[in-house]
C-alpha positions in Angstrom: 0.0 0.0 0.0 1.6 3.4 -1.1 2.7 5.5 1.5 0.6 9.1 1.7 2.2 10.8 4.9 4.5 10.4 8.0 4.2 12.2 11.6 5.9 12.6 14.9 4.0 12.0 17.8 6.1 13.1 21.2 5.8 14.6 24.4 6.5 15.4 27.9 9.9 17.3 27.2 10.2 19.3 29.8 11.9 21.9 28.2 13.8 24.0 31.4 14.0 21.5 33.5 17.3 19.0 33.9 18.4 15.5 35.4 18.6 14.6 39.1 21.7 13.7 39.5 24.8 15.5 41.4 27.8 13.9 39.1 31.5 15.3 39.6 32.8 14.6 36.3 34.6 16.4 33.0 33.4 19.3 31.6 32.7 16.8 28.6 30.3 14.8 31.1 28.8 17.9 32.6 27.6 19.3 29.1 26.0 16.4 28.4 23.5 16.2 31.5 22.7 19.5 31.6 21.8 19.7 27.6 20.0 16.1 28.0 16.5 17.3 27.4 17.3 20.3 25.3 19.8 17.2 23.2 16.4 14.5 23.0 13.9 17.3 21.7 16.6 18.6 19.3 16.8 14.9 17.9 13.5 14.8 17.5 13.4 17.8 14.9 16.4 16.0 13.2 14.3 13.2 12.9 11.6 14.6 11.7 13.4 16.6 8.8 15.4 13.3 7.7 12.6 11.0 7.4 10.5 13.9 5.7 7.7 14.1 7.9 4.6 15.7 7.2 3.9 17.4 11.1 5.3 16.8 14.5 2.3 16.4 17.5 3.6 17.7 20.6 1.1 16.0 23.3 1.8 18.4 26.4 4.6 19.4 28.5 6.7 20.7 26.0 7.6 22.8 29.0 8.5 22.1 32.8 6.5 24.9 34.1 3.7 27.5 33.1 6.4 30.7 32.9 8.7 28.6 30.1 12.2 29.9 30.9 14.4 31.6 28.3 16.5 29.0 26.9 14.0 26.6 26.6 11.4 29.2 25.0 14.4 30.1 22.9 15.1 26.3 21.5 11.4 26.1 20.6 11.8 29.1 18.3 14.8 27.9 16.6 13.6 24.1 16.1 10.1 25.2 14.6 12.5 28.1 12.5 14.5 25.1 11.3 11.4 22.9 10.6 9.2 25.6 8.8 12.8 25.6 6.5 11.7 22.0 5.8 7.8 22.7 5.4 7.3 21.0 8.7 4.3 21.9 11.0 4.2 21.3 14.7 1.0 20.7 16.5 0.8 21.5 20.5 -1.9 20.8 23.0 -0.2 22.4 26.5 -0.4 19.7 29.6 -0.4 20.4 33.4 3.3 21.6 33.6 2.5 23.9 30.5 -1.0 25.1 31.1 -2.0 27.8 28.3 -4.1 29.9 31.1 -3.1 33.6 30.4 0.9 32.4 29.9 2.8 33.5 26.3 5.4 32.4 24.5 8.9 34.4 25.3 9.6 34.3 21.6 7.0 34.6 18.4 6.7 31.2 17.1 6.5 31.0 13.6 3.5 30.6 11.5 4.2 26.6 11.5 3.3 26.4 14.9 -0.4 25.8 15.9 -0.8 25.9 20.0 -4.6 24.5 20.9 -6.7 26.4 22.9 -8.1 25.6 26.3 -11.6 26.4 25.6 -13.0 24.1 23.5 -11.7 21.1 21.2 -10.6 22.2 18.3 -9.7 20.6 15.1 -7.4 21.7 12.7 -6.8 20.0 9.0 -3.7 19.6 7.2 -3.5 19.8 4.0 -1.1 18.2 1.1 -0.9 20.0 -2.6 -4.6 21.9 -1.2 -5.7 18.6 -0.4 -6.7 17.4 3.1 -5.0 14.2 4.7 -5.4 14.4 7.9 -7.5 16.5 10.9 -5.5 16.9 14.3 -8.4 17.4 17.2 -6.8 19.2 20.5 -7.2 20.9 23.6 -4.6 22.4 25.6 -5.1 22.5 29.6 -6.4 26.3 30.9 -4.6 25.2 34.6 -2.5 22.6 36.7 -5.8 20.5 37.2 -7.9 19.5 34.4 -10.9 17.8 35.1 -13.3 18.4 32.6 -13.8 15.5 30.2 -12.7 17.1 27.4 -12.6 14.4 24.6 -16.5 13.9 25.0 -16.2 16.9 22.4 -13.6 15.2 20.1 -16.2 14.7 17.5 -15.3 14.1 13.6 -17.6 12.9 11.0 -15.6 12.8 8.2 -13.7 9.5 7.8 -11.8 9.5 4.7 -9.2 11.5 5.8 -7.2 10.4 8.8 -8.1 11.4 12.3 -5.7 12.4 15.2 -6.7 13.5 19.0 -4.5 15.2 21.3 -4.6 14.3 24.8 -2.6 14.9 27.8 -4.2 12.1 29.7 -3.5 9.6 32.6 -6.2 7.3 32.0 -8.3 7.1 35.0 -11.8 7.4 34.6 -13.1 8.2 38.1 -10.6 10.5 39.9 -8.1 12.4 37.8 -7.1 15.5 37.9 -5.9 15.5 34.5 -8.8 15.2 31.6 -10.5 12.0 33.7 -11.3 9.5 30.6 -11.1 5.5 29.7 -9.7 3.1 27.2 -13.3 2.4 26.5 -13.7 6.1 25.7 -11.6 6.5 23.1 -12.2 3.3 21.6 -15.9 4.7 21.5 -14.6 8.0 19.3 -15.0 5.6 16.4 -14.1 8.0 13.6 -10.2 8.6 15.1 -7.8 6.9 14.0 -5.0 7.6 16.3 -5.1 9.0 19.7 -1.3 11.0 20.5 -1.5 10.8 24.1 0.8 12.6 27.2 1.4 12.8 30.3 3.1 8.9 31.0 6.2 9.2 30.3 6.7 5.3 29.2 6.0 4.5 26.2 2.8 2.4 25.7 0.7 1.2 23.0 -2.4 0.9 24.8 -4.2 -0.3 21.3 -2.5 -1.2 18.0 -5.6 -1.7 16.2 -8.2 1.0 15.1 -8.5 3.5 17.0 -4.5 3.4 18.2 -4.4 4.7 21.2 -0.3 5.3 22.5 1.7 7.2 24.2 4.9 7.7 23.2 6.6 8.0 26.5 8.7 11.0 27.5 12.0 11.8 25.3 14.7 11.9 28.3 14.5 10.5 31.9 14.8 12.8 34.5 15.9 11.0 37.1 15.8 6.9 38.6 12.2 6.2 38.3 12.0 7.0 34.4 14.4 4.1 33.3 15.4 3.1 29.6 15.7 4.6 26.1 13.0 7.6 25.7 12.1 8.3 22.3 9.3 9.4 20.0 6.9 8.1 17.9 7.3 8.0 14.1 3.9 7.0 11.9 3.5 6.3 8.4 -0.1 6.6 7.7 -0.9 4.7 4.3 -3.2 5.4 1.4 -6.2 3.2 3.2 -5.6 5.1 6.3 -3.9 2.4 7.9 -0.6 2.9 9.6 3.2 1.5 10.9 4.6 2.9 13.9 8.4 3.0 14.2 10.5 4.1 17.3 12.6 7.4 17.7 15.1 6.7 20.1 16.6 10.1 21.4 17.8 10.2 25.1 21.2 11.2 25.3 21.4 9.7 29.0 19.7 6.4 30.0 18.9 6.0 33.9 19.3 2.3 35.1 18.5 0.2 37.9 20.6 -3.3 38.7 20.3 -5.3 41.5 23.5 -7.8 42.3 22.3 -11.0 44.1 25.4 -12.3 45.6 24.1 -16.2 45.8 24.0 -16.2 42.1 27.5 -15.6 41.4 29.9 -18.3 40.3 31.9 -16.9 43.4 30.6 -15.3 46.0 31.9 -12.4 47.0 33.5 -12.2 50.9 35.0 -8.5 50.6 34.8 -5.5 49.3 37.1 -6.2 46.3 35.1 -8.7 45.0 32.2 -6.6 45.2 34.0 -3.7 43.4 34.9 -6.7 40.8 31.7 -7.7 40.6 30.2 -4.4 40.0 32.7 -3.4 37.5 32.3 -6.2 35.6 28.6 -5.7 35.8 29.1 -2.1 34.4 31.0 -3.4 31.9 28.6 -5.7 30.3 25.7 -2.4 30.5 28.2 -0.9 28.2 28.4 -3.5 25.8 24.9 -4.3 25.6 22.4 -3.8 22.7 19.0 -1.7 23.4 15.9 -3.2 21.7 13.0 -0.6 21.5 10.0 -0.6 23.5 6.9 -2.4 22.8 8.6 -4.9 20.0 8.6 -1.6 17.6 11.1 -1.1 15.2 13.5 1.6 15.6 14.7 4.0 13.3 18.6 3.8 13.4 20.7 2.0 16.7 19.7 2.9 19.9 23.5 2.0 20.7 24.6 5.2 18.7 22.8 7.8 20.3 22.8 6.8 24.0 26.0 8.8 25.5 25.9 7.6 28.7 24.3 6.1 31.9 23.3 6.8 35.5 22.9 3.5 37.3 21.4 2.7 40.8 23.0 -0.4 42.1 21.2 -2.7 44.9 23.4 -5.2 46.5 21.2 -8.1 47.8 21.2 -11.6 49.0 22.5 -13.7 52.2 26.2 -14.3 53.5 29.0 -13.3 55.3 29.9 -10.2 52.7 26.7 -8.5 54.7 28.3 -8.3 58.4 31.4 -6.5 56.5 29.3 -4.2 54.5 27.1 -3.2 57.7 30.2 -2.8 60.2 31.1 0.3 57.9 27.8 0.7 55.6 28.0 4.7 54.7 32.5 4.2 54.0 31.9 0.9 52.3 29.5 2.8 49.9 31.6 5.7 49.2 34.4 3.5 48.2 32.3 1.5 45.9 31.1 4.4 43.9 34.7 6.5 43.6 36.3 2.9 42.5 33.4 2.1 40.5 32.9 5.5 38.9 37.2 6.1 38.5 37.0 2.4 36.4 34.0 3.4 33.7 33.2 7.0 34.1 35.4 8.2 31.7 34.3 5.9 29.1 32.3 6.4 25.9 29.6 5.9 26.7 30.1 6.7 30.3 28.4 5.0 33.5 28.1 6.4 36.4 27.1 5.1 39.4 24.8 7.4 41.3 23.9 5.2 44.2 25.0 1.8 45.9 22.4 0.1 47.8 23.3 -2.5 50.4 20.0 -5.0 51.1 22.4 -7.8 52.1 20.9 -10.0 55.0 22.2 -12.3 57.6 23.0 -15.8 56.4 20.5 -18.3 57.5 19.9 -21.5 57.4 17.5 -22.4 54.6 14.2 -20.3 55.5 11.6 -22.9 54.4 13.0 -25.6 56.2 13.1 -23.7 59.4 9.6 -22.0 58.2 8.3 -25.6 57.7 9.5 -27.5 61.0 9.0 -24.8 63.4 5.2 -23.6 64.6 6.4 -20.2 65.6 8.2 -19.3 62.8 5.5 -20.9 60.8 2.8 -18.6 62.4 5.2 -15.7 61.5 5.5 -16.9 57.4 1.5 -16.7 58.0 1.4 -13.4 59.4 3.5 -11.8 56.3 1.3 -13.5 54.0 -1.8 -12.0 55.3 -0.3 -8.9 55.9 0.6 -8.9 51.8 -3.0 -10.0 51.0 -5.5 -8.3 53.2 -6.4 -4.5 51.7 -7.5 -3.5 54.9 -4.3 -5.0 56.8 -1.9 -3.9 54.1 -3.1 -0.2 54.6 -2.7 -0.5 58.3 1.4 -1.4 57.9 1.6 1.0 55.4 -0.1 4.4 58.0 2.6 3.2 60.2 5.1 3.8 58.3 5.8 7.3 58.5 5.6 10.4 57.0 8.9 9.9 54.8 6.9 7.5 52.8 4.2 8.0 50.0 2.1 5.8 48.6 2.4 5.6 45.0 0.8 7.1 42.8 0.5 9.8 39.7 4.4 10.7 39.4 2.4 14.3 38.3 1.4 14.6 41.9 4.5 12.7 43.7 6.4 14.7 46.6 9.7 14.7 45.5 11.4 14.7 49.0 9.5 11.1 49.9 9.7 7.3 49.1 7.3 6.5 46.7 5.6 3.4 48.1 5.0 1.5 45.0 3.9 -2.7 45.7 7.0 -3.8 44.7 8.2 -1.5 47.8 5.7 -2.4 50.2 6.3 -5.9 49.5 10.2 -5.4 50.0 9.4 -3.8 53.4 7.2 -6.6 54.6 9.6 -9.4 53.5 12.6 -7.8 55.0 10.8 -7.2 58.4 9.9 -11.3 58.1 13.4 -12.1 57.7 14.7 -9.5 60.4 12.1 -10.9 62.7 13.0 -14.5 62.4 16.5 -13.9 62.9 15.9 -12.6 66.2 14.4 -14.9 67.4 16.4 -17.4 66.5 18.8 -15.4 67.8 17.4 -15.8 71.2 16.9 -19.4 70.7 20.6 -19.9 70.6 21.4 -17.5 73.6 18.8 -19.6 75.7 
């Protein structure tokens, strides 16, 4: 079937805002995390001009923050300058972190550039040698919260063109504070084609049949919790309206998380050189390893190439003797992990450095379910953490006791930076950990007595 048009579909670039991460490096290193996000929305234009694309959708928070600062404002000029040079349009709806309320751009965007208003949905066509090819419906957010169920007024009747909404959307039906709406809801929009969704900042093809409903993830991580490649969305739309979706891949920096089990090595590890060996050689493979894209798409060049470096979280787990050493000195035996860790493969190309070392080492034991299985106690205990894992109303219970450092988790929108984020991997950690803490107490005792 003969190709009629391409289009970008990205968002959540966060123009002003930069990584979380405090690394002492070169100058070399330095440039590169601070121009990460400016870097990914850049590579997106370049994108867009090489595989001759028709229109870039921007799907909210193109900016971090209501008043866009200079320099991002600035790169937004230049990019839709250097894309109207290609006869390139760009399309933005403005999301919670961007909200249009009485906010303007710094800088006069060009006449490429078509920002929806926060009034009413509105749809715009494009148009290819004065003939229409596609309609772009959008709405751009008036505030922080947005709860009116805006795509109830996405409404096309014309289907022989293709179909696009814009919407900066988490999904949830009931209680969202940003444009509350189902899966069900768009699929009932039956004349779209394609819904360009924001504000999750994986990338996710909800639907890959009409309508298809994705979103395209957020272009760079900004810190632990946004792991992997970020990217973009590239579409070919065909002459019978159907359509292939490739990836984009653009972060300059990937975030990573790696947990070490210490019972799985070939060796275990009984001091902090083999640990340092271990991790090394762990960084070491994370360097040599080939990205796939997200979601089994196909991407548009190697997500080796573009990927300058990494910021990795290590978590040191498991049961032996290695834990008593690394909890004698805990806070010293971390700090000399990292500066021989980061001294080894910092400097490389692409560089990896390590941001944290976790130590979730425990006791060695005897082999839990045996002692779990033979002892009524400790079998009452096993039962205990099990319940406490399964019943709702027990579960929130632990979790009030917890304190105020934690959060539960939720919309990373609405997420107070300065606490945990409870997520149920988390909570399940916690409970676990507290089992096994408990148990070797008291067996403790039991050899004391």
């Amino acid at each position: 079937m003969i190709l009629m048009f391409r289009f970008i579909h990205a968002s959540d670039i966060h123009l002003g805002s930069i990584l979380h991460a405090s690394v002492k490096a070169s100058h070399k290193i330095d440039e590169i995390l601070k121009e990460a996000v400016y870097s990914s929305f850049k590579r997106i234009c370049d994108a867009a001009i090489k595989c001759n694309v028709k229109f870039i959708i921007l799907s909210g928070d193109v900016y971090d923050r209501e008043l866009s600062t200079v320099k991002g404002s600035r790169l937004l000029y230049d990019e839709s300058k250097r894309l109207e040079e290609n006869s390139i349009d760009i399309y933005i709806i403005r999301g919670n972190h961007d909200p249009l309320g009485d906010g303007r751009e710094l800088f006069t965007l060009s006449s490429n550039v078509h920002t929806f208003n926060y009034e009413e949905a509105e749809a715009v066509e494009v148009k290819r040698n004065e003939e229409i090819v596609a309609r772009i419906i959008g709405q751009s957010y008036k505030s922080k919260w947005e709860r009116r169920k805006m795509i109830s007024s996405y409404n096309v009747e014309d289907t022989s063109v293709y179909n696009i909404g814009v919407v900066h959307t988490a999904l949830e039906p009931n209680s969202s504070n940003y444009v509350p709406c189902s899966i069900e809801d768009l699929k009932g929009k039956e004349n779209i084609h394609y819904w360009a969704l924001g504000h999750i900042h994986k990338c996710k093809i909800i639907n890959d049949k009409k309508p298809v409903i994705a979103y395209c993830g957020t272009p760079q991580g900004r810190d632990i919790g946004e792991e992997g490649v970020g990217g973009a969305l590239l579409i070919e739309v065909r002459e019978d309206l159907s359509e292939e979706i490739k990836f984009i891949p653009t972060s300059p920096v990937v975030w990573k998380k790696v947990k070490l089990n210490i019972n799985e090595c070939i060796e275990e590890p009984t001091g902090l050189n083999d640990l340092e060996e271990l991790i090394i050689e762990k960084g070491e493979e994370i360097l040599n390893i080939s990205f796939q894209a997200p979601e089994g798409l196909e991407s548009i060049q190697s997500i080796d190439n573009v990927v300058e470096g990494y910021i990795v979280q290590w978590s040191v787990e498991g049961k032996g003797k290695l834990n008593e050493l690394l909890r004698e000195d805990e806070e010293n035996a971390v700090k000399y992990l990292m500066e021989r860790v980061n001294k080894k493969l910092l400097n490389r190309s692409p560089f990896l450095y390590s941001d944290s070392v976790l130590i979730n080492t425990s006791k060695e034991m005897s082999d839990m379910n045996y002692l779990i299985k033979n002892n009524q106690v400790l079998k009452e205990m096993d039962g205990i953490a099990v319940l406490c894992l399964e019943d709702s109303n027990l579960r929130k219970d632990i979790i009030s006791t917890f304190g105020s450092i934690f959060e539960k988790d939720g919309d990373t929108e609405d997420q107070d930076e300065g606490k945990i984020q409870l997520s149920d991997d988390l909570i399940e950690e916690i409970i676990s950990a507290a089992k096994e803490i408990v148990i070797e107490k008291f067996l403790e005792k039991g050899e004391q007595a």
